[in-house]
C-alpha positions as CSV (number, residue, x, y, z in Angstrom):
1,X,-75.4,-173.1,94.4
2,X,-72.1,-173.9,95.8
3,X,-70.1,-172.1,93.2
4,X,-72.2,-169.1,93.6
5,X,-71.7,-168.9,97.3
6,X,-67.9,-169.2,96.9
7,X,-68.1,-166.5,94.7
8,X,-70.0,-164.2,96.7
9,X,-67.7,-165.0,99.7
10,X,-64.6,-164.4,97.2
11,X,-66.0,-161.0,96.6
12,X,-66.9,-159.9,99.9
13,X,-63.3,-161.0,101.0
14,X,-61.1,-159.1,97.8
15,X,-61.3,-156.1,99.4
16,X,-59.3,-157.2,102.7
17,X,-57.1,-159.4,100.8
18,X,-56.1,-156.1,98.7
19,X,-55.5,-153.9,102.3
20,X,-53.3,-157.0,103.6
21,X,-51.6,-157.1,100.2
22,X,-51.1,-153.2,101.3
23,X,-50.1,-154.4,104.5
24,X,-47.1,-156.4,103.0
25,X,-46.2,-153.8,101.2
26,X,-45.6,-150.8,103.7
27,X,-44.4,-153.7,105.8
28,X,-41.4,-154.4,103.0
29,X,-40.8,-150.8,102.4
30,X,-40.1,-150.3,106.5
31,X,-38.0,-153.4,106.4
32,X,-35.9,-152.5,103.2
33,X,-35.9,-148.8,104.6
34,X,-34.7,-149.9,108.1
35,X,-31.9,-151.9,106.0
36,X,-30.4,-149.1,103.9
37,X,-30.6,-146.9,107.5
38,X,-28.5,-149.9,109.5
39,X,-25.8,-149.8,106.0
40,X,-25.3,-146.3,106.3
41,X,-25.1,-146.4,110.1
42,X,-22.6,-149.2,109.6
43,X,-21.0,-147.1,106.8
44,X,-19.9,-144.1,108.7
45,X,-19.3,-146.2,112.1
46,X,-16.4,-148.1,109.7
47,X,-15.4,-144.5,108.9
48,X,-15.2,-143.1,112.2
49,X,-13.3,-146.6,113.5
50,X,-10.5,-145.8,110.8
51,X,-9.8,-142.4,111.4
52,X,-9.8,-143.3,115.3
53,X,-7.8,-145.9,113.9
54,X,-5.3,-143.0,112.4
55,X,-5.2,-140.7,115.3
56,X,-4.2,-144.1,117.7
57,X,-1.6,-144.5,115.1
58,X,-0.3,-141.0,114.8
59,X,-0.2,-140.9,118.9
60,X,1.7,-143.8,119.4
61,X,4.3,-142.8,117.2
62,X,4.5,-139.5,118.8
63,X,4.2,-141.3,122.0
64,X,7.5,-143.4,121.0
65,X,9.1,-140.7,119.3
66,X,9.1,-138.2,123.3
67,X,10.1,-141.9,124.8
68,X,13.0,-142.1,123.1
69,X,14.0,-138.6,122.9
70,X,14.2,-139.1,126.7
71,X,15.8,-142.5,126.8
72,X,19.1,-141.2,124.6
């Protein structure tokens, strides 16, 4: 009678077991989705640093370049 009790009580639960199952999932796909959105975030902040990064460059040497046009 035991067995057959368990079962029953398997059964009734397979259901909810199956929506948290779908729970995990959509729970993964947000995580992995927020992941690829926080690389390419990442992605075009590293490409916006290194063209600051250039423009800095090209201003100092311009910068030096009117110093010592003034200092000779």
């Amino acid at each position: 009678m035991k067995n057959v009790t368990d079962s029953c009580i398997f059964l009734v639960h397979w259901p909810s077991a199956g929506s948290f199952g779908d729970l995990l999932d959509n729970r993964k796909q947000r995580i992995l989705n927020t992941i690829r959105n926080s690389e390419e975030l990442r992605r075009k902040a590293i490409e916006q640093l290194e063209k600051a990064r250039a423009r800095l460059k090209k201003v100092e040497m311009e910068a030096d370049q009117f110093r010592n046009q003034w200092i000779f």
